[in-house]
ZAFI-938804 format. One record per residue (C-alpha): residue in three letters; x, y negated, z negated. Coordinates in steps of 0.5 Angstrom, whole numbers, padded with zeros to 4 digits. Layout:
+------+-------+-------+-------+
| rest |     u |     v |     w |
+------+-------+-------+-------+
|  ALA |     X |     Y |     Z |
...
+------+-------+-------+-------+
***
This chain:
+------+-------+-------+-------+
| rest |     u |     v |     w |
+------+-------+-------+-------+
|  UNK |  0000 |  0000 |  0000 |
|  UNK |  0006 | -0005 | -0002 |
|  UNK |  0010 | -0003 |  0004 |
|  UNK |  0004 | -0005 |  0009 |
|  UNK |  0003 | -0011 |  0006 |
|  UNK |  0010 | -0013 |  0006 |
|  UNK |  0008 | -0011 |  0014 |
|  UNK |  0003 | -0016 |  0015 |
|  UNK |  0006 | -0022 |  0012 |
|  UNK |  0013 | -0020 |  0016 |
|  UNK |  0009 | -0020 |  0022 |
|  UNK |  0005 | -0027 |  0020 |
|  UNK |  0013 | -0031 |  0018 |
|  UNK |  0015 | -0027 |  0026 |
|  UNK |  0009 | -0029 |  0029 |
|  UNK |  0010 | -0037 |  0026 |
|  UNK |  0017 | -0038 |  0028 |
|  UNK |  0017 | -0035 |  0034 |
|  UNK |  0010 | -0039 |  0035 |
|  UNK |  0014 | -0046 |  0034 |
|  UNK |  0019 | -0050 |  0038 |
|  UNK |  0023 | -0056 |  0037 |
|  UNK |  0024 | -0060 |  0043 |
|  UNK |  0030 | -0064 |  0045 |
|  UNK |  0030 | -0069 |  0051 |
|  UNK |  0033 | -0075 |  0053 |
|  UNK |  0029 | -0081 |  0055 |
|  UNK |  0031 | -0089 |  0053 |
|  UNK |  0028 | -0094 |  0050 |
|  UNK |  0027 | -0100 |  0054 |
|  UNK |  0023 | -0104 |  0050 |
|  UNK |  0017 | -0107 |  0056 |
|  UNK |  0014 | -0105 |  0063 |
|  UNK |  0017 | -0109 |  0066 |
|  UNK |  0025 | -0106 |  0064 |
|  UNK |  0022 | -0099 |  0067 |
|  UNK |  0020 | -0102 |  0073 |
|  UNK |  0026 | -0107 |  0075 |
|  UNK |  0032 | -0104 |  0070 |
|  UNK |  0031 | -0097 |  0068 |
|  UNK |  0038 | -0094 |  0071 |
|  UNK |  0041 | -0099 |  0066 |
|  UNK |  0038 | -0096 |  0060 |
|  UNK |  0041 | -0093 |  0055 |
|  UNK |  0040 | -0086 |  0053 |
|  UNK |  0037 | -0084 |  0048 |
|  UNK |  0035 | -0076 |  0044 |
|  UNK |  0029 | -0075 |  0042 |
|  UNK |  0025 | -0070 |  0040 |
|  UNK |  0018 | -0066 |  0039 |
|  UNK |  0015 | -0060 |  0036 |
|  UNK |  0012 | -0055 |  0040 |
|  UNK |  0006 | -0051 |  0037 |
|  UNK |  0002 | -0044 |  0040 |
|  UNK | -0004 | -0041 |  0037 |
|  UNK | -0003 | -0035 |  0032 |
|  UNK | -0006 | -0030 |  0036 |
|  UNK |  0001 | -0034 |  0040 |
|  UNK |  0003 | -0028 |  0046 |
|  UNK |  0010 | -0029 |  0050 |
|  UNK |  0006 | -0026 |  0055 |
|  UNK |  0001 | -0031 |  0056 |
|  UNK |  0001 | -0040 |  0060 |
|  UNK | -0003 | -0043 |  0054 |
|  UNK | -0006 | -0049 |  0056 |
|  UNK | -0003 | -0056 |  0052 |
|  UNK | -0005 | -0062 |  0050 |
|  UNK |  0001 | -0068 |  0048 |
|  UNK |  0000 | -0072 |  0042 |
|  UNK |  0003 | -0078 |  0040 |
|  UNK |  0002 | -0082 |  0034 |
|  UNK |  0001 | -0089 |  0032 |
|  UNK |  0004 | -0095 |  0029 |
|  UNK |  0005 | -0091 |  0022 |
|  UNK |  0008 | -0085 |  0026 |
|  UNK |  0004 | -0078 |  0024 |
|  UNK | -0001 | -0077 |  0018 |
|  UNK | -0006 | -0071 |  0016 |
|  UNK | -0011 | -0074 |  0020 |
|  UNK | -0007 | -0073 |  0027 |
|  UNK | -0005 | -0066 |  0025 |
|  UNK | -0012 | -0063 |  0023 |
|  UNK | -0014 | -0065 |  0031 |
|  UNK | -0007 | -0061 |  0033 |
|  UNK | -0009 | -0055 |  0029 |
|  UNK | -0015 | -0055 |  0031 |
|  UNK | -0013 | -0056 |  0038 |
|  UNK | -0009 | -0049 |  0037 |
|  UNK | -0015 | -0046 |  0034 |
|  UNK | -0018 | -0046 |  0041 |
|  UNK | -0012 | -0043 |  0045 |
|  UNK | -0009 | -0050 |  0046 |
|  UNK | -0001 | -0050 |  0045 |
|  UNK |  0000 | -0058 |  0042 |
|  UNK |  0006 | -0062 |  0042 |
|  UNK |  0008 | -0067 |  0037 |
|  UNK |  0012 | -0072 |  0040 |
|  UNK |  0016 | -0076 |  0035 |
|  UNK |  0018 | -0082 |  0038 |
|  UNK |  0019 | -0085 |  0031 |
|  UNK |  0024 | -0081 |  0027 |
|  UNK |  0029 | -0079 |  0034 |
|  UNK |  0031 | -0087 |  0034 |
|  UNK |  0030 | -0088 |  0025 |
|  UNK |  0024 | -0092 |  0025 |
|  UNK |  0018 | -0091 |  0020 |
|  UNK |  0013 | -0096 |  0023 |
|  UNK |  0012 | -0102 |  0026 |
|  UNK |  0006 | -0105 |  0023 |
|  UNK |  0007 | -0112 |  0023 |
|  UNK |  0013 | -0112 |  0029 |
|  UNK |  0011 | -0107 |  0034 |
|  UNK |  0019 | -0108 |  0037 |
|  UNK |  0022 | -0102 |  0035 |
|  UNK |  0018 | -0097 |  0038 |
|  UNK |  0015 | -0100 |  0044 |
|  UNK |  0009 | -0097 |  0048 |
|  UNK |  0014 | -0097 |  0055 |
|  UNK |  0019 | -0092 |  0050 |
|  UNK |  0013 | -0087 |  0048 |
|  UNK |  0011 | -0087 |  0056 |
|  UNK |  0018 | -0085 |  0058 |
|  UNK |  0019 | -0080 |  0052 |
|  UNK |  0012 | -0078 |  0054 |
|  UNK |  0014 | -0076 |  0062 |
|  UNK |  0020 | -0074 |  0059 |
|  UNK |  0018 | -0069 |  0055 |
|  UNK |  0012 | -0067 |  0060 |
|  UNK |  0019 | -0065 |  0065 |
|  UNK |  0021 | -0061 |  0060 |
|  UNK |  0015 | -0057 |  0058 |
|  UNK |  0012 | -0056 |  0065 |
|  UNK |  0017 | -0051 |  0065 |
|  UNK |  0017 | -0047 |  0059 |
|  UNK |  0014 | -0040 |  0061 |
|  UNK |  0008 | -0040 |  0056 |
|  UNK |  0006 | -0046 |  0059 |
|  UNK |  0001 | -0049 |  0064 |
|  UNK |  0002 | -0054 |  0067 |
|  UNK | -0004 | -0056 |  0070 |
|  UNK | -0007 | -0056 |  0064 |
|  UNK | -0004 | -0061 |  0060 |
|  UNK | -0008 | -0066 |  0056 |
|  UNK | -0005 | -0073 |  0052 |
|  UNK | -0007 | -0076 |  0047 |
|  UNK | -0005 | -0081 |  0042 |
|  UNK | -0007 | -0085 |  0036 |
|  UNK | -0007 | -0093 |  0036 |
|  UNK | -0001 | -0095 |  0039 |
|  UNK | -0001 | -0087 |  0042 |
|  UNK | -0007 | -0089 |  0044 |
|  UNK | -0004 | -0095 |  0049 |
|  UNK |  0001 | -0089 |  0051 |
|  UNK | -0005 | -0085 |  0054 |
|  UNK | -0009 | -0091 |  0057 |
|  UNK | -0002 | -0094 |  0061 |
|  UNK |  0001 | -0088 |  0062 |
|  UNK | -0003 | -0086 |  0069 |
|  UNK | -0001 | -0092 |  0071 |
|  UNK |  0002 | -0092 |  0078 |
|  UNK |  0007 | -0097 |  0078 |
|  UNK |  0010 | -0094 |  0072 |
|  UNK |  0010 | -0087 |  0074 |
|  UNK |  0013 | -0089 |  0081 |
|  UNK |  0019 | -0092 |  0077 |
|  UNK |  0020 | -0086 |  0073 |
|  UNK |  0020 | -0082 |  0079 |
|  UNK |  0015 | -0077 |  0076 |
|  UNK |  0009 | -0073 |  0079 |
|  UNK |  0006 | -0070 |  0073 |
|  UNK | -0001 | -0071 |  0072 |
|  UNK | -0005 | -0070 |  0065 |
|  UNK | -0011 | -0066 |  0065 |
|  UNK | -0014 | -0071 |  0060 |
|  UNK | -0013 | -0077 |  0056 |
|  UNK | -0017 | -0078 |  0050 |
|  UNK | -0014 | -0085 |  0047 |
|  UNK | -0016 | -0087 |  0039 |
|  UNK | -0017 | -0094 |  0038 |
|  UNK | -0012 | -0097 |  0044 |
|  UNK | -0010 | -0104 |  0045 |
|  UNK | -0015 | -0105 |  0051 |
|  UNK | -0013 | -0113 |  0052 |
|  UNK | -0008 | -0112 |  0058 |
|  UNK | -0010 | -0112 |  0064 |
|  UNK | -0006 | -0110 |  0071 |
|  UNK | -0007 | -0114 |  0077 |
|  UNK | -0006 | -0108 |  0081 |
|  UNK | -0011 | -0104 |  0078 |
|  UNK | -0008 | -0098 |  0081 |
|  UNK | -0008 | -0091 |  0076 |
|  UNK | -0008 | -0083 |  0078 |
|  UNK | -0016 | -0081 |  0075 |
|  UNK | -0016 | -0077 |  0071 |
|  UNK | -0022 | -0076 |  0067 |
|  UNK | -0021 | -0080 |  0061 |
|  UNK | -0024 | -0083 |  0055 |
|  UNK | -0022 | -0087 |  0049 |
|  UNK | -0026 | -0087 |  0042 |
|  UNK | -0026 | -0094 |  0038 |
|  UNK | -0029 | -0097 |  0033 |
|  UNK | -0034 | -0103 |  0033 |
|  UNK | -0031 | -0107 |  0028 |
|  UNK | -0024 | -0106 |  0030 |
|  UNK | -0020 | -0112 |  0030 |
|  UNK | -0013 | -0109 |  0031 |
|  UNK | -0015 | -0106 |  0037 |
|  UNK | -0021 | -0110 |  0039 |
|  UNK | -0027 | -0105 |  0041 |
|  UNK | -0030 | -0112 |  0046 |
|  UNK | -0023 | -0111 |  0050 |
|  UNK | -0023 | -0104 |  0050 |
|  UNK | -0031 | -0104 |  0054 |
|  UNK | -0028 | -0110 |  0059 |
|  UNK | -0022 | -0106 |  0060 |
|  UNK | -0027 | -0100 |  0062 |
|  UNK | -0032 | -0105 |  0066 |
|  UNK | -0025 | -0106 |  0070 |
|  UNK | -0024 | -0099 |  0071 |
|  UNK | -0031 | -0098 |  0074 |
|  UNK | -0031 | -0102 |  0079 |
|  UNK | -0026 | -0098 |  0082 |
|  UNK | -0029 | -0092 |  0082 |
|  UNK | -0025 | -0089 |  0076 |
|  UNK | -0027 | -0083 |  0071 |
|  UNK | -0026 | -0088 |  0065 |
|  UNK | -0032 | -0088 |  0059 |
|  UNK | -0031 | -0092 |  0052 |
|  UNK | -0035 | -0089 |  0046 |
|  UNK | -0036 | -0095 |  0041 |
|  UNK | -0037 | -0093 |  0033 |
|  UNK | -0042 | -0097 |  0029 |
|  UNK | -0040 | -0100 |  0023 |
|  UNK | -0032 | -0097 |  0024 |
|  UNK | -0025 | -0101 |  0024 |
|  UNK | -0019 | -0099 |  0026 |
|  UNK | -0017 | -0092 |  0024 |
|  UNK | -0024 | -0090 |  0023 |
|  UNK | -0022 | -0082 |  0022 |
|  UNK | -0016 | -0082 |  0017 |
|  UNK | -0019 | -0080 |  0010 |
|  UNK | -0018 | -0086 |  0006 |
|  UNK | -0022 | -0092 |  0003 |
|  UNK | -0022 | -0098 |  0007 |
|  UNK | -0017 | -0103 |  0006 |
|  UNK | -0014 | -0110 |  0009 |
|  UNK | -0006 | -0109 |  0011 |
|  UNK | -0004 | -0116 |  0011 |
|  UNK |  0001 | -0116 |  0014 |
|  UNK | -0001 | -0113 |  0021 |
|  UNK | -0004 | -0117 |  0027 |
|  UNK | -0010 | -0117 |  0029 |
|  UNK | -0012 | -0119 |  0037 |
|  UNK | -0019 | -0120 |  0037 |
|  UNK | -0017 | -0127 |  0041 |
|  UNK | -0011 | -0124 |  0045 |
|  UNK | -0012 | -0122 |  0052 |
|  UNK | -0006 | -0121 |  0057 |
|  UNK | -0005 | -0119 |  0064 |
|  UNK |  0000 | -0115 |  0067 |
|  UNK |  0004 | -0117 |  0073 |
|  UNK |  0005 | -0113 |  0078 |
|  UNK |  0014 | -0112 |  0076 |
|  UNK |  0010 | -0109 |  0069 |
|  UNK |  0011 | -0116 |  0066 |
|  UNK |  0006 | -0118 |  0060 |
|  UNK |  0004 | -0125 |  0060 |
|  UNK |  0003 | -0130 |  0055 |
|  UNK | -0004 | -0132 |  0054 |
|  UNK | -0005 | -0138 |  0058 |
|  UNK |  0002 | -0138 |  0060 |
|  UNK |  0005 | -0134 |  0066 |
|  UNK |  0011 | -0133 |  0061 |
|  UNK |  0013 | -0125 |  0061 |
|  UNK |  0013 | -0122 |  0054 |
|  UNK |  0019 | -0118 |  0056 |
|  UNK |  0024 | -0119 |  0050 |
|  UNK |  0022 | -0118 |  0041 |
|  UNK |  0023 | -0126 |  0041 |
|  UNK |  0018 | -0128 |  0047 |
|  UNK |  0013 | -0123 |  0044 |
|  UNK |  0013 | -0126 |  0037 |
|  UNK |  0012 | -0133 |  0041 |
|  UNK |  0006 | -0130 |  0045 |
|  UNK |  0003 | -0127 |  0039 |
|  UNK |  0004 | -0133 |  0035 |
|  UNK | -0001 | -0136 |  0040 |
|  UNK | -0007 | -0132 |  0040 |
|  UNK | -0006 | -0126 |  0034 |
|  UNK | -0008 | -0128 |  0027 |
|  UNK | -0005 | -0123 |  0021 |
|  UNK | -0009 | -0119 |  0017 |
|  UNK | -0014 | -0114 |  0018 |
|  UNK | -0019 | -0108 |  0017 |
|  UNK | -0017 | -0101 |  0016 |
|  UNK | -0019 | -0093 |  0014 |
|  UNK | -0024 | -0089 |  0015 |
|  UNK | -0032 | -0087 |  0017 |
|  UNK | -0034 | -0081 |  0015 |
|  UNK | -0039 | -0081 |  0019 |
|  UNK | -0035 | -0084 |  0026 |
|  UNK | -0030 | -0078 |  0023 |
|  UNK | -0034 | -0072 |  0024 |
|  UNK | -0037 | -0075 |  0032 |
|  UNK | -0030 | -0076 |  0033 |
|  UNK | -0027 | -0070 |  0031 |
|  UNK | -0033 | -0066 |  0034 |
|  UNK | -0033 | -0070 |  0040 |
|  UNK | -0025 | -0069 |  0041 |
|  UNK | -0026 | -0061 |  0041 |
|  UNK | -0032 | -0061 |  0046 |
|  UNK | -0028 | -0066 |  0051 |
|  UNK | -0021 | -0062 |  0052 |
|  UNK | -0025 | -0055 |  0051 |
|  UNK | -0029 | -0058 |  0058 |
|  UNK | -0023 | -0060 |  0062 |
|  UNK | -0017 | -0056 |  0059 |
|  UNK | -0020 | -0049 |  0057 |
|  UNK | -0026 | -0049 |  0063 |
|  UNK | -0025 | -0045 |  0070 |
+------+-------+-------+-------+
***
């Protein structure tokens, strides 16, 4: 009887070191869109890494499909985890990429320099390079999606200027984007379609949800498979398991809007100066973002969230 338990846990520790992988790629770290499309050969190198998880029931034999999670300014919390984990509870692989700690960073609440949204997406077709051909993974079924500035890695990321510049052709399955910065618009509104959804809050000031429903209006007129679900009575964060509290020294963006110049330059409000350098965009915030704003959870938002993720990367990762 002792031995056969003994078996059983033996086959469990197995199972799970073999079912987990660390990843490491090289990416770099330009700081904005515009250092991808105009400079990306002059960036310097940068390691990162990621954790590949498989399902329990994991089999060498078998191409899973896979969704890339990406975190947000506070880097991973439980919450991001509970969607992974049940993501591997339908027979998803998950990766958690970790943009943060590959270049020392804990967060950048309050900054938003150290780790900018152009990293995460270079770190991102980076790290998809290298796991479309991992054996157990299919490639054609990959699914992205991320959390606040992770969430802003998800909306851009089928952008075409970027993609052109990186020099990939990967294409993701599906995008679920968590509450992103809507407020920038591109003059050319050219994206790969991939079906794609954001969840947001209605009362987030942070990444307001208004410039996330403009961003969807731009979207349908050129035809784009782009939808927005709006929460009642939620701010930022809305599916973290906490109270509501007021982060002080964080921005809030409810009067911002910019736009994005075809070279991938972020302008200023009301001022065609790029935001290309930690310095000009201090300058640009200092016009437009005030400080201080809402955060925590929604436990009502938080379960139609949670039951909304399952049932959208089930319908296009998981479905013939």
């Amino acid at each position: 009887m002792h031995f056969q338990i003994l078996n059983i846990f033996l086959i469990i520790f197995v199972s799970a070191i073999f079912s987990t992988e660390r990843i490491t790629f090289i990416s770099a770290s330009p700081f904005s869109f515009q250092d991808i499309i105009t400079n990306l050969d002059n960036q310097e190198s940068q390691e990162v890494f990621g954790i590949l998880k498989f399902p329990d029931n994991y089999s060498k034999e078998k191409k899973y499909p896979l969704i890339i999670g990406v975190a947000g300014s506070l880097d991973w919390g439980e919450h991001h985890y509970k969607y992974l984990e049940m993501y591997r509870n339908l027979g998803i692989a998950t990766f958690e990429l970790n943009s943060f700690k590959s270049r020392g960073v804990k967060s950048t609440v309050g900054s938003q320099t150290e780790v900018t949204t152009a990293m995460i997406i270079l770190d991102v077709y980076k790290a998809f390079e290298v796991l479309e051909n991992h054996p157990n993974i299919n490639k054609d079924k990959v699914g992205l999606t991320g959390w606040s500035l992770g969430g802003a890695v998800t909306l851009f990321s089928g952008w075409k200027p970027l993609k052109k510049a990186i020099g990939t052709d990967l294409k993701f399955a599906s995008k679920l984007a968590f509450y992103p910065a809507c407020f920038a618009k591109p003059y050319n509104v050219d994206f790969e379609d991939v079906p794609t959804h954001v969840l947001i809050g209605e009362l987030d000031t942070w990444t307001p949800s208004d410039a996330c429903v403009e961003f969807k209006d731009m979207m349908d007129m050129q035809g784009y498979d782009f939808n927005v679900t709006v929460y009642d009575n939620s701010y930022h964060s809305f599916d973290r398991v906490s109270e509501i509290s007021y982060i002080e020294n964080a921005y809030a963006f409810s009067d911002c809007r910019f736009n994005i110049r075809n070279d991938g330059a972020v302008l200023m409000n009301f001022l065609d100066i790029p935001m290309n350098t930690p310095t000009r965009q201090k300058i640009g915030l200092y016009f437009c973002a005030e400080r201080g704003t809402m955060m925590g959870g929604n436990p009502i938002a938080r379960e139609k969230a949670f039951r909304f993720s399952k049932e959208f990367m089930q319908q296009h990762l998981l479905s013939e």
